[in-house]
C-alpha positions in Angstrom: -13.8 37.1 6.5 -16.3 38.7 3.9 -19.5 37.1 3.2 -20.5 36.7 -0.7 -23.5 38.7 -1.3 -25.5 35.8 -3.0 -24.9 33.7 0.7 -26.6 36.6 2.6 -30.4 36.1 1.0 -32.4 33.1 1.7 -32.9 30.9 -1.6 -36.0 30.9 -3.5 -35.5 26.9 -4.6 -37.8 24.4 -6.2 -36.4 21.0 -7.0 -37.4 19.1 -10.0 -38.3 15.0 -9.3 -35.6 13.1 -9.2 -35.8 9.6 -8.1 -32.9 8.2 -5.7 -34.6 4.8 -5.2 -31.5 3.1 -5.9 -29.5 5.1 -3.9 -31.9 5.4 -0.9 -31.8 1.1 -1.5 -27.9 1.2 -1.4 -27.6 2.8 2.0 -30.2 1.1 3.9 -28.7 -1.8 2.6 -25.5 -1.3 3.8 -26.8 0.2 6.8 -28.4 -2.8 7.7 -25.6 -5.5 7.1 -23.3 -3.1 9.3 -25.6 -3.1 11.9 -25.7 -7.3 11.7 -22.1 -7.4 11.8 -22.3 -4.8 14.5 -24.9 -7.2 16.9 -22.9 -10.2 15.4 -20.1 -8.6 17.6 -21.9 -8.1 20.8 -24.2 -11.0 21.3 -23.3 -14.6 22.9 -23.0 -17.6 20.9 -25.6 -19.8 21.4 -24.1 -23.3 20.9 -20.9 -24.9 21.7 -18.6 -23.5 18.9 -17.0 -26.7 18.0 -19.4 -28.9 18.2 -21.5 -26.6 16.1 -18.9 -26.5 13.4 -18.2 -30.8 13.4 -22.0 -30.8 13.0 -22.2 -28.4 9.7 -19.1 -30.4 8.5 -20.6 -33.3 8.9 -24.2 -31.7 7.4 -22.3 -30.4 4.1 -20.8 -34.1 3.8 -24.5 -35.4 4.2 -26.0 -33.0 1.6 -22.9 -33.7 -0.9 -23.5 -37.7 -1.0 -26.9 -37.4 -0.5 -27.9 -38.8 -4.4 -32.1 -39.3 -3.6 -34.9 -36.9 -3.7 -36.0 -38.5 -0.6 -32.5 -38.0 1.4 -32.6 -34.3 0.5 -36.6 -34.1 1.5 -35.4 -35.3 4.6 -33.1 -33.0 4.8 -35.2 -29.6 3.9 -37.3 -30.9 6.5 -34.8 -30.6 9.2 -33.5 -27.5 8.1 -36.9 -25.8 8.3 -37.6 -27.2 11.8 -34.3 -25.6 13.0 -34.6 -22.4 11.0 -38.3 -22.3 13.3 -36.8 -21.4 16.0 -34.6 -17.9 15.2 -36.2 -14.5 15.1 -38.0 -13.4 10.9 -35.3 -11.3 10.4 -32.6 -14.0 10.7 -35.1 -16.6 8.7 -35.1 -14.1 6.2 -31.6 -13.4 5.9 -30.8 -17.4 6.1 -33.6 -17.6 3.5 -31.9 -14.9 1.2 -28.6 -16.4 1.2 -29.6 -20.0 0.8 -31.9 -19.0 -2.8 -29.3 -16.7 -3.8 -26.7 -20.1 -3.8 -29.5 -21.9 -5.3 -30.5 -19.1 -8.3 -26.8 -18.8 -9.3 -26.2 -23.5 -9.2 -29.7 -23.1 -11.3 -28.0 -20.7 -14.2 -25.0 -23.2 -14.1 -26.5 -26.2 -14.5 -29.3 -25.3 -17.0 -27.5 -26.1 -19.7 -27.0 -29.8 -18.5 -31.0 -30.1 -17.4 -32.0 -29.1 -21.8 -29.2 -31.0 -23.2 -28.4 -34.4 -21.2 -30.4 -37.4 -20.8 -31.5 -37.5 -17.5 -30.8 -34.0 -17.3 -33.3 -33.6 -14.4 -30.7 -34.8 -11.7 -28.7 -31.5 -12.6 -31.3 -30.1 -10.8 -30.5 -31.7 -7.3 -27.0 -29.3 -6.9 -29.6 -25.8 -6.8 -31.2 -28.2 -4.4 -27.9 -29.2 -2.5 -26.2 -25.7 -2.9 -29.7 -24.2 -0.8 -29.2 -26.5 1.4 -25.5 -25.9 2.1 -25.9 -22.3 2.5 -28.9 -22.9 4.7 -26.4 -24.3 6.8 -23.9 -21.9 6.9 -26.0 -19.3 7.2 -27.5 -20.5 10.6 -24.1 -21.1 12.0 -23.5 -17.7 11.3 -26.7 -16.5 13.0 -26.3 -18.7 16.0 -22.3 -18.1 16.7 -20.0 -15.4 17.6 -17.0 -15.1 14.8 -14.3 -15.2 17.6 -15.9 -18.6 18.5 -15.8 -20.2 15.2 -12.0 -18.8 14.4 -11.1 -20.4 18.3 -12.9 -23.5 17.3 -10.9 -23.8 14.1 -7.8 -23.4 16.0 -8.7 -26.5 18.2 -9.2 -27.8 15.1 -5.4 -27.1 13.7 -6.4 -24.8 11.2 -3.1 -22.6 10.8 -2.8 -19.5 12.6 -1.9 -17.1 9.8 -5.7 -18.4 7.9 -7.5 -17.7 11.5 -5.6 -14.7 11.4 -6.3 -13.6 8.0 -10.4 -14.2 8.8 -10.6 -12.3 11.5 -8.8 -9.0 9.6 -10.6 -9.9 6.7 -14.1 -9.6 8.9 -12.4 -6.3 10.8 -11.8 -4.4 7.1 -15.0 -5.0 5.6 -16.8 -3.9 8.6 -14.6 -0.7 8.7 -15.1 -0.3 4.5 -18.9 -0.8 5.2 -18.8 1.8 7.5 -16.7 4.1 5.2 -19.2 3.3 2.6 -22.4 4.0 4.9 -20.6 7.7 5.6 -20.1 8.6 2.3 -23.5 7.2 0.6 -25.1 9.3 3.5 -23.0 12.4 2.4 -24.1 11.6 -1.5 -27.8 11.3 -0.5 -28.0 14.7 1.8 -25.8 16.5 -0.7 -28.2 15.2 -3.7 -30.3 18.4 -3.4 -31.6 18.3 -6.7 -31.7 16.3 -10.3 -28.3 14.3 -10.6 -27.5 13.6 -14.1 -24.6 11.7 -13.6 -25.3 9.5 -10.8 -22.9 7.1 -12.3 -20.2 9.2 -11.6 -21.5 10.1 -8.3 -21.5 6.3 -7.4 -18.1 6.1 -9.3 -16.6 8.5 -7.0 -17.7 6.6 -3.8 -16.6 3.3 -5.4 -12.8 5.4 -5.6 -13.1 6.5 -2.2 -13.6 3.0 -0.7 -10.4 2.1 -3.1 -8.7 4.6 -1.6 -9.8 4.3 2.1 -9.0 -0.1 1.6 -5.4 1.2 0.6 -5.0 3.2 3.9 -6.8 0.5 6.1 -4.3 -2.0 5.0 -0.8 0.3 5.0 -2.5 1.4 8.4 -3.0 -2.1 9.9 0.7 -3.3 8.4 2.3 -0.4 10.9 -0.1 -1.3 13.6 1.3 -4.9 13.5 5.0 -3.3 13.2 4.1 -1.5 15.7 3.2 -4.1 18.2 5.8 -6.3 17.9 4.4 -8.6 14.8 7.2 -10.0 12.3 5.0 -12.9 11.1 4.0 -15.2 13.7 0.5 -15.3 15.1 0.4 -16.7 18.8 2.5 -17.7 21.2 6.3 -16.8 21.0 9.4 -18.2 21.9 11.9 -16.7 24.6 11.9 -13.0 23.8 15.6 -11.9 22.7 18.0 -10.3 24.8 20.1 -7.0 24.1 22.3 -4.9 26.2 22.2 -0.8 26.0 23.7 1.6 28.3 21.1 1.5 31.5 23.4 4.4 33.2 22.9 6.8 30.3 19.5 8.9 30.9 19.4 9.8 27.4 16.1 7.7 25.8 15.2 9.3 23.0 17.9 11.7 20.4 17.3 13.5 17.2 20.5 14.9 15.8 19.5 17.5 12.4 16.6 15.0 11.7 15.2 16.1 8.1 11.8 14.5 6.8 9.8 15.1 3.9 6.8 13.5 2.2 6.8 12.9 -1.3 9.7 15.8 -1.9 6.9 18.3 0.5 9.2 18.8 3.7 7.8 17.9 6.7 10.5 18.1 9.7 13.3 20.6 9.0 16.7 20.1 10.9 15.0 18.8 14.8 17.2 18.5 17.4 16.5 17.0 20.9 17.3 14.7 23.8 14.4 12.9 25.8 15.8 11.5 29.2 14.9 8.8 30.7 11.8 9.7 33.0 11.0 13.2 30.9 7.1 13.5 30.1 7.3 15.8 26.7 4.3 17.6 24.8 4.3 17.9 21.5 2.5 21.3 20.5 1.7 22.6 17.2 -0.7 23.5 14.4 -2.5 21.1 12.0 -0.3 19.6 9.4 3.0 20.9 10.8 5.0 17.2 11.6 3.4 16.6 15.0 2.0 13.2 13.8 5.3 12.4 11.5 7.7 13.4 14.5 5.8 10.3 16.4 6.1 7.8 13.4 9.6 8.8 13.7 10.0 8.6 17.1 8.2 4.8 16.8 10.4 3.2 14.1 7.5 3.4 11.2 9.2 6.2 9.5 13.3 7.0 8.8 15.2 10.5 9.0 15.8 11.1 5.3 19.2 13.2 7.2 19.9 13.4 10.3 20.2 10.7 13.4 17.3 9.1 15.0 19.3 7.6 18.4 17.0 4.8 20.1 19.0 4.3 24.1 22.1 4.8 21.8 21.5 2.8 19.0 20.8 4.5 15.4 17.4 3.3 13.9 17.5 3.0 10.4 15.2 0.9 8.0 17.8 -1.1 7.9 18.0 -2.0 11.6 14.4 -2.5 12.0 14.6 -5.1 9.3 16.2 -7.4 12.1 13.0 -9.2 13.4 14.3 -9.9 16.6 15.4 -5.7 17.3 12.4 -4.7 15.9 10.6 -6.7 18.0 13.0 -5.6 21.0 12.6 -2.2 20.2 8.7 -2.1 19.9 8.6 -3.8 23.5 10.4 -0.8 24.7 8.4 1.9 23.0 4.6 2.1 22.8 2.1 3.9 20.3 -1.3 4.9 20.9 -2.8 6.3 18.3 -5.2 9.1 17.8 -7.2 6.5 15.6 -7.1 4.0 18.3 -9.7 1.4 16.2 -7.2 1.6 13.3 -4.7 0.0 15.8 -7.0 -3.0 16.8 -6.6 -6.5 14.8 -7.6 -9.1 17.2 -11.1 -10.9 17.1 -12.2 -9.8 20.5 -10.9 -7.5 23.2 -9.0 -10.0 25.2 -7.6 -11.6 22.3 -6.1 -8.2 22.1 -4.3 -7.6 25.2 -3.3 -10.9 25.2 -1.7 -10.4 21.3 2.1 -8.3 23.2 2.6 -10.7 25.6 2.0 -13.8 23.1 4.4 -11.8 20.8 7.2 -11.8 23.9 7.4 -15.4 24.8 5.7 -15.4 28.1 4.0 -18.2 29.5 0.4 -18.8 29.8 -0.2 -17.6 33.5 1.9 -14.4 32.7 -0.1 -13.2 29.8 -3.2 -14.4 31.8 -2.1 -12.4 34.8 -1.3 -9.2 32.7 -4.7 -9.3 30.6 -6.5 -9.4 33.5 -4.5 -6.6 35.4 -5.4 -4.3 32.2 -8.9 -5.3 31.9 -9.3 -4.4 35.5 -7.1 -1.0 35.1 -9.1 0.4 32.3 -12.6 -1.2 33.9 -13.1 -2.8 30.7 -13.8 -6.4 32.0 -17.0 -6.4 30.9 -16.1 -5.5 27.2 -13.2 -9.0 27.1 -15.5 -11.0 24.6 -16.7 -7.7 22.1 -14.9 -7.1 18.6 -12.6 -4.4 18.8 -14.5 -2.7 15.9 -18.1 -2.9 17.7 -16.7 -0.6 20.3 -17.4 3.7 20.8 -14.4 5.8 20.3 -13.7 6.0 24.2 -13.8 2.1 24.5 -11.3 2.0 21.7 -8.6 4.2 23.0 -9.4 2.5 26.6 -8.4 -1.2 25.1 -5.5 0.3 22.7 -4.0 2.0 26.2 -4.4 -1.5 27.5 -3.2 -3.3 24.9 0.2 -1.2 25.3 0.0 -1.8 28.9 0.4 -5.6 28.5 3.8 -5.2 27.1 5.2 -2.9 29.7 7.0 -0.9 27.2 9.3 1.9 29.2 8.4 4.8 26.8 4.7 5.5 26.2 4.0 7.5 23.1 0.0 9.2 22.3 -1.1 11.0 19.5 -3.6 13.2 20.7 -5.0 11.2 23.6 -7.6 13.2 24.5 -9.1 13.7 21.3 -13.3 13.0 21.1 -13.1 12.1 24.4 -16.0 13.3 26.7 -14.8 14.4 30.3 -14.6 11.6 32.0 -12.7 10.0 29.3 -10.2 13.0 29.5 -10.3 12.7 33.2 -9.3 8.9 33.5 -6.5 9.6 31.0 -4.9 11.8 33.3 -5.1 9.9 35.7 -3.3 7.2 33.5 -0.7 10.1 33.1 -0.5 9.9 37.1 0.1 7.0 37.1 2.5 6.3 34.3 4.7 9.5 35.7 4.8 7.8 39.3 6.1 4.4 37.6 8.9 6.4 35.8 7.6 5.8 33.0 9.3 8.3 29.5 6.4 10.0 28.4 5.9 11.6 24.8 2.2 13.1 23.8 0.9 15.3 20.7 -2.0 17.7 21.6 -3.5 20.9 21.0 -4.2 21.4 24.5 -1.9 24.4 26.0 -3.0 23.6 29.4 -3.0 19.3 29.2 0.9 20.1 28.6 1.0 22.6 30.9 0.2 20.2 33.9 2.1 17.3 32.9 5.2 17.7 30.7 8.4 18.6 31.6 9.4 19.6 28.6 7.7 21.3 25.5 8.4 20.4 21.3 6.9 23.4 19.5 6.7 22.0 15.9 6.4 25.4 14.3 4.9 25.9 10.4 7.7 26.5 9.0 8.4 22.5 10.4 11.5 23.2 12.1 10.8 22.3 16.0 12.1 24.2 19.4 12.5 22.9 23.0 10.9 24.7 26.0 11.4 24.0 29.6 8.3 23.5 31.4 8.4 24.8 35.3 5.2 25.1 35.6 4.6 21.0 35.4 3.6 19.0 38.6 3.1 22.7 40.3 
């Protein structure tokens, strides 16, 4: 590789001033609600969650009939001698919140104060509306968001609204953080006098469009992918289907052709996966190693060619029937090499409990199995964190587990081992181990010549050219 000759000399640089006040304001801004959502997701709650939430119903109700000064004295009163006794920086963000309600009532109702008779009761809703978000804002300082969605549940809110709160909360945590990245990129990259700052910002604001669009198409296939046809909670009966349990053959491609957007991606594979086989996917970057999984798991259809799942063809078609697809996705499992993208429950138990819900067991079976896989993976002491608050090697821990719960009988991993430190890689072979010794089928993408080496009995070479070749592996368990 040559070196320009201008890159070889040290530059002789002098910015001009330029002030980035208000981008310097927009990250540490975002910065610092990221980190409250972050300790939002780690602490304890410190009240009852129910009876916290009865009591703000029943506060709102107060503050909306309250029609005297005196009532709504009253009232300030008590909300000050509550708001006493959290920590400045939750007073000030309660206090933030609750004049930012009140500011926006004032420029509503100003209108009514100059031009009524009497016009000075408009001025009680600012009043009310700073008093209502006083409120709310101290639940939210005082409870953990998996307690107030459980409380609402006692409280027969519907599923699917619980449901939809808690991804809501996940996404804009995940966009914040997406945000944070790339305003951090702006501001070290911002090496000298930026003209057109509005662009810059413009092209952030794209990004995040960009990135919600992937978070959501990635969150549908994670839900596809674990069973999910449109029911939140507990299932009925899971459905019953017979396949051939003498035939070995798991897993066939027969002249499987892919392509994305007319670019091919998989040219003309062909391959049988027994029943029992640990396969390695191998392969450079952008060959099909990561579209020959989505295959493999139902999220993506041969555009030629035969995808065979324990005989039977999967087609978009066939996966439309709810009760296959949910079949089928009990049978395989996906862990993917984003494991936090794969993550949609409030808290950590919540999500090993989400498969087994999804199947129809009872209550002592999906207890039993949570706690199992908590105590497998050691992660017993992460059941009441958000998924989101977690490092990348706590992720991938809980998504292993979560695929443990529903005891699928072929395991699928793209690129397990990736940012783990050595322990992390260590403990997932040992999950190999022990998958292997269960009979488990077994199909993993990786970089690592050795990793497949050790543990597959067979080898997919995806090649650049995107066609794929089978190796025999004898060099596997010695």
């Amino acid at each position: 590789m040559k070196f320009p000759t201008w890159a070889r000399h040290d530059e002789d640089y002098h910015p001009s001033r330029d002030r980035d006040a208000f981008l310097s304001r927009s990250l540490l801004r975002v910065m610092d609600i990221l980190f409250s959502l972050r300790a939002q997701g780690r602490r304890t709650s410190r009240i009852p969650a129910l009876g916290a939430l009865l009591l703000l119903f029943a506060w709102i109700l107060f503050i909306v009939l309250a029609q005297t000064t005196t009532l709504l004295f009253i009232a300030t009163a008590v909300a000050l001698a509550v708001l006493a006794v959290f920590s400045g920086r939750a007073i000030r963000r309660v206090l933030g919140g609750a004049f930012a309600a009140a500011l926006f009532s004032l420029l509503l109702v100003l209108p009514a104060f100059f031009l009524s008779a009497g016009g000075w009761r408009a001025l009680l809703l600012p009043w009310k509306s700073f008093l209502t978000m006083a409120g709310v804002m101290m639940l939210a300082e005082s409870l953990m968001w998996h307690d107030v969605t459980r409380a609402l549940a006692r409280l027969h809110v519907p599923e699917t609204v619980i449901f939809l709160l808690d991804t809501m909360l996940r996404s804009l945590y995940m966009l914040g953080v997406e945000a944070g990245r790339l305003l951090l990129a702006l501001k070290l990259r911002s090496i000298g006098r930026n003209r057109q700052k509005s662009r810059a910002m413009g092209g952030v604001l794209g990004s995040l469009y960009l990135q919600a669009g992937r978070l959501s198409q990635a969150t549908y296939e994670a839900m596809r992918c674990r069973g999910f046809t449109g029911t939140y909670g507990p299932q009925p009966a899971p459905p019953v289907f017979s396949f051939d349990r003498s035939s070995k053959d798991m897993l066939t491609f027969e002249d499987v052709c892919f392509a994305y957007d007319a670019t091919p991606t998989l040219r003309h594979v062909t391959f049988t996966i027994r029943r029992g086989d640990t396969i390695a996917i191998l392969g450079p970057n952008g060959a099909g190693k990561s579209t020959l999984l989505s295959l493999l798991n139902g999220i993506h259809f041969p555009e030629t060619g035969r995808y065979l799942f324990e005989g039977t063809e999967i087609t978009a078609e066939k996966m439309r029937e709810h009760r296959y697809s949910k079949w089928f996705h009990q049978r395989i499992g996906y862990v993917w090499q984003d494991a936090g993208a794969m993550l949609f429950c409030p808290t950590v138990e919540e999500e090993l409990a989400f498969g087994p819900r999804q199947m129809g067991l009872d209550v002592a079976q999906v207890q039993e199995r949570t706690e199992d896989a908590l105590r497998m993976f050691a992660i017993g002491h992460l059941r009441s964190r958000a998924p989101y608050t977690l490092s990348g090697g706590e992720k991938k821990r809980v998504a292993m587990a979560a695929i443990l719960t529903v005891n699928p009988a072929v395991w699928t991993f793209d690129e397990p081992t990736a940012n783990l430190d050595d322990d992390g890689i260590e403990g997932f072979h040992a999950f190999l181990e022990s998958l292997q010794a269960a009979g488990k089928t077994i199909v993993f993408s990786t970089h690592d010549e050795a990793l497949a080496r050790a543990f597959a009995t067979k080898i997919l070479r995806v090649q650049k050219d995107h066609t794929v070749t089978v190796e025999e592996n004898s060099a596997a368990f010695g």
